[in-house]
C-alpha positions in Angstrom: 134.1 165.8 46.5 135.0 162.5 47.9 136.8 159.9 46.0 134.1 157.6 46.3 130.6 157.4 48.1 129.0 154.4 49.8 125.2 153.6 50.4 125.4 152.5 53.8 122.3 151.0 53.4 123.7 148.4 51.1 127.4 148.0 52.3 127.9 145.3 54.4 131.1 146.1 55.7 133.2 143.1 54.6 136.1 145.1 53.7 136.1 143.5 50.2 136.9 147.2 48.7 139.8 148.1 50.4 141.4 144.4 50.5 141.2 144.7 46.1 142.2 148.4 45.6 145.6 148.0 43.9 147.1 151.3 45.7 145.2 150.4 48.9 143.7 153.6 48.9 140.6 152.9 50.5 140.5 151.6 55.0 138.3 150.8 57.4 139.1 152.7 60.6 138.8 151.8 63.8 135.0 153.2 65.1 134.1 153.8 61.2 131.6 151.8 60.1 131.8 151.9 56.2 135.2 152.3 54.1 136.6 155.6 53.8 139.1 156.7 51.3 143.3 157.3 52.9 144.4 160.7 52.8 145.8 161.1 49.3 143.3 158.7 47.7 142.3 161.6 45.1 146.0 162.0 43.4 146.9 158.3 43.9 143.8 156.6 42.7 144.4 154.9 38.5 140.5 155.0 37.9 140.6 151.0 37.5 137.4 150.6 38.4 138.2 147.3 40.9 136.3 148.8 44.0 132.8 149.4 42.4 133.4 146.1 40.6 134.1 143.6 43.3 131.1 145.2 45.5 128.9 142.3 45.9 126.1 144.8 46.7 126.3 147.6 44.6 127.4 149.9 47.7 130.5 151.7 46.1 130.4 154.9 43.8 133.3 156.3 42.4 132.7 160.1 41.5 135.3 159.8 38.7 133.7 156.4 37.0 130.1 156.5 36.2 127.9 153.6 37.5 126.0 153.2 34.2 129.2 152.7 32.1 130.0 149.2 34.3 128.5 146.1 33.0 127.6 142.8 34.7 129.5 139.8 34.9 127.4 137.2 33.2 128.2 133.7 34.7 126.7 132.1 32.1 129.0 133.6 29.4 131.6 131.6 31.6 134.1 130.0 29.4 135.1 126.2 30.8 138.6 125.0 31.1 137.9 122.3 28.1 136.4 125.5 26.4 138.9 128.0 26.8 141.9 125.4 25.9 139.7 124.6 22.5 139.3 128.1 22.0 143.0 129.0 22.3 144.5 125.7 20.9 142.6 126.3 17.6 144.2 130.0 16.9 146.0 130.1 14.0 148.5 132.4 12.6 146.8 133.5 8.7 149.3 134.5 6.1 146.9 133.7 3.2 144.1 136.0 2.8 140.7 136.6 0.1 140.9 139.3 -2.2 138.4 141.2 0.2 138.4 144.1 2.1 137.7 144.6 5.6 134.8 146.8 6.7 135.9 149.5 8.7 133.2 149.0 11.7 134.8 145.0 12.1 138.2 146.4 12.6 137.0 149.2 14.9 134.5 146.6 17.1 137.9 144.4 17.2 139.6 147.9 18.4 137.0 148.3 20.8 137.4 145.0 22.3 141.1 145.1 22.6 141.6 148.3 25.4 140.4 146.1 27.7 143.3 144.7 28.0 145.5 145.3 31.0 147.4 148.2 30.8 149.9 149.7 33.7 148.9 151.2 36.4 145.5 151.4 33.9 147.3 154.1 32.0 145.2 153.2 28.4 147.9 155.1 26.6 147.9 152.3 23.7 147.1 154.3 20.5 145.8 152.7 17.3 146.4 153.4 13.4 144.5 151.5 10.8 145.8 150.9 7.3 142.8 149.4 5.5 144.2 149.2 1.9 145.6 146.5 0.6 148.2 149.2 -2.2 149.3 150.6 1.1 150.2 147.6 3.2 152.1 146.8 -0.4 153.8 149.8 -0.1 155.0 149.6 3.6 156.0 146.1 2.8 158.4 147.6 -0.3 160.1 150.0 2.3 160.9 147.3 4.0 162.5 145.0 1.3 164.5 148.1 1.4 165.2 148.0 4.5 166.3 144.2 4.1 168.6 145.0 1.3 170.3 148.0 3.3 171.1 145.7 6.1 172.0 142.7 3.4 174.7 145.1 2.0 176.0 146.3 5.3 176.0 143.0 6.9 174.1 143.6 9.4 174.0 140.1 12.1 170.2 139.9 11.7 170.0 139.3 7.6 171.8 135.9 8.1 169.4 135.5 11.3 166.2 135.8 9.4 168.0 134.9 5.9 167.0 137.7 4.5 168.2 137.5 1.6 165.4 134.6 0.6 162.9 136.8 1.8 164.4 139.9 -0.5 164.6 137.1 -3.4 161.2 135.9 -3.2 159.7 139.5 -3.3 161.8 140.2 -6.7 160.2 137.2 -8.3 156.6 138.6 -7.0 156.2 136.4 -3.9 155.2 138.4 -0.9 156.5 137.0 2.2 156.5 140.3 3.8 152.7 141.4 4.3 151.7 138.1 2.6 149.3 140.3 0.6 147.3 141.2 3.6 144.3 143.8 2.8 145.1 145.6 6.2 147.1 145.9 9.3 146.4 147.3 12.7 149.1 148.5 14.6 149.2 149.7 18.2 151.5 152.6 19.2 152.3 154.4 22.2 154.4 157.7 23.9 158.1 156.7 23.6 158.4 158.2 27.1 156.2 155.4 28.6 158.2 152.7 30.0 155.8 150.3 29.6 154.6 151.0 25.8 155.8 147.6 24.4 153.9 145.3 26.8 150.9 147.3 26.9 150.9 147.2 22.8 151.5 143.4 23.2 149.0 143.0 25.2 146.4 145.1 23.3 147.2 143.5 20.1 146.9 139.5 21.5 143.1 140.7 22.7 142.8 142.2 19.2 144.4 138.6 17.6 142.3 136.6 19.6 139.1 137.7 18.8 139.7 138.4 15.2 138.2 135.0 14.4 134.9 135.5 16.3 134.4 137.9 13.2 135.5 135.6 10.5 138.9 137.4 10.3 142.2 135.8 10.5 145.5 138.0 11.7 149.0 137.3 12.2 152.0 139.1 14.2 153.9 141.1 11.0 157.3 141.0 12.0 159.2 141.9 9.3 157.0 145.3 9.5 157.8 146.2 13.0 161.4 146.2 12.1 160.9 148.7 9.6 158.6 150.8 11.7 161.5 150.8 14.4 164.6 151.2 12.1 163.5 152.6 8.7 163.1 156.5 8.4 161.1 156.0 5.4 158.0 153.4 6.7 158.4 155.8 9.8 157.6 159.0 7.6 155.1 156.9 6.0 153.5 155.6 9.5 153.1 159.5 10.5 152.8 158.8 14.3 152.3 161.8 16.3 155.4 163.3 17.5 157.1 161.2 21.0 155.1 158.3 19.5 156.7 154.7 18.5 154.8 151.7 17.1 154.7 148.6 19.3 153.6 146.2 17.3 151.6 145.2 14.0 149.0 142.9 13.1 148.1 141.8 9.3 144.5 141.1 9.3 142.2 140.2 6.3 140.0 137.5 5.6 141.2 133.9 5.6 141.5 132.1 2.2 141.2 128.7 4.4 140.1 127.5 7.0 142.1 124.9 9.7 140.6 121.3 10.6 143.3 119.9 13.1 144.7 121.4 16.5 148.7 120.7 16.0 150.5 119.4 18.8 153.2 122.1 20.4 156.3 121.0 22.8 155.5 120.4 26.3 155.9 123.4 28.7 159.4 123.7 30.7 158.6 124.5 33.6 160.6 125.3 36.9 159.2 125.3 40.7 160.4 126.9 43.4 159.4 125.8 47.3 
């Protein structure tokens, strides 16, 4: 079977198709009238989808994508410059949450939303795990006060560089500055072996951070967390990742307790050009 098909009653031969595929797998030849696939198109091609999607006339199948599962761009959906900078201006990092639990199918639409976004050569090897219980975030968060003390006692560069030992203070006198009491966290893993896990994870998780508030959910990067999940045997044990797997990266998520008014000003970009 080919890689793709085209209705040549529909293609118009514009050579949009091959110009877009990322491998350049696909060529017009000289005498051909319609696109044909290279050689090796079969073991090359990453299933990204670009060629049936930048088709202006529907004239592309690809035998390994199914037409159905592709949905329109809707111009009206069309976010505005204004809109957009609104939109990502008034994101806000929560760290005070309701005493509420999420439901399970908001997380998983969030989930759902976030593996769209870009992965390497549209590998999709991010991996999710859920903790949706508040006693279990405060568990993880424990392991990694004990973390903190371990590398307090050891003197370890990074406990003056995050002053740890505040943080280790704080959570003795019941102040959580940790998991800030989050009901849940998401966190985004991936096969060790991938060179590309942690960008992919970043990625996934920004998508997932972004649109959190669209379902009146508030998140914020937990990075106190991710250094226990990548230097703490026991939040590792506890994490129970399949075997070759790392976490990337971990989101708190819960319900915001309130609710921002103002957009805060942020330096200006430094920027450098080249000619």
């Amino acid at each position: 079977m080919s890689l793709f098909s085209i209705d040549e009653a529909k293609c118009k031969r514009d050579g949009i198709c091959a110009a877009e595929c990322p491998r350049r797998l696909i060529e017009m030849k000289v005498g051909s009238s319609i696109p044909t696939p290279v050689e090796d198109a079969e073991d090359r091609c990453i299933k990204c989808g670009h060629c049936v999607a930048v088709c202006p006339n529907g004239a592309l199948t690809h035998s390994a994508l199914k037409t159905t599962d592709f949905s329109p761009v809707r111009k009206e959906m069309a976010l505005t410059t204004e809109q957009a900078e609104h939109f990502l201006r008034s994101r806000r990092s929560i760290r005070t949450y309701q005493e509420r639990t999420i439901e399970p199918d908001k997380i998983e639409k969030l989930i759902q939303i976030a593996r769209y976004a870009p992965t390497g050569t549209n590998s999709q090897q991010v991996k999710w795990l859920v903790v949706n219980s508040r006693e279990k975030v405060k568990n993880m968060a424990a392991m990694t006060v004990d973390l903190m003390r371990h590398m307090i006692k050891n003197k370890n560069p990074l406990s003056d560089r995050y002053r740890l030992a505040n943080i280790v203070a704080a959570w003795d006198s019941g102040t959580d500055l940790v998991s800030r009491n989050a009901p849940a966290l998401v966190i985004a893993y991936a096969p060790k072996e991938y060179g590309l896990a942690q960008v992919d994870c970043t990625s996934a998780l920004c998508y997932l951070d972004l649109t959190a508030p669209t379902l009146g959910l508030g998140s914020c990067w937990a990075g106190f967390l991710m250094i226990g999940a990548l230097h703490w045997p026991p939040f590792q044990q506890a994490l129970a990742l399949p075997e070759g797997h790392a976490s990337y990266g971990i989101m708190m998520i819960g319900y915001p307790k309130y609710h921002y008014y103002l957009l805060p000003p942020r330096n200006k970009a430094n920027i450098g050009w080249q000619k």
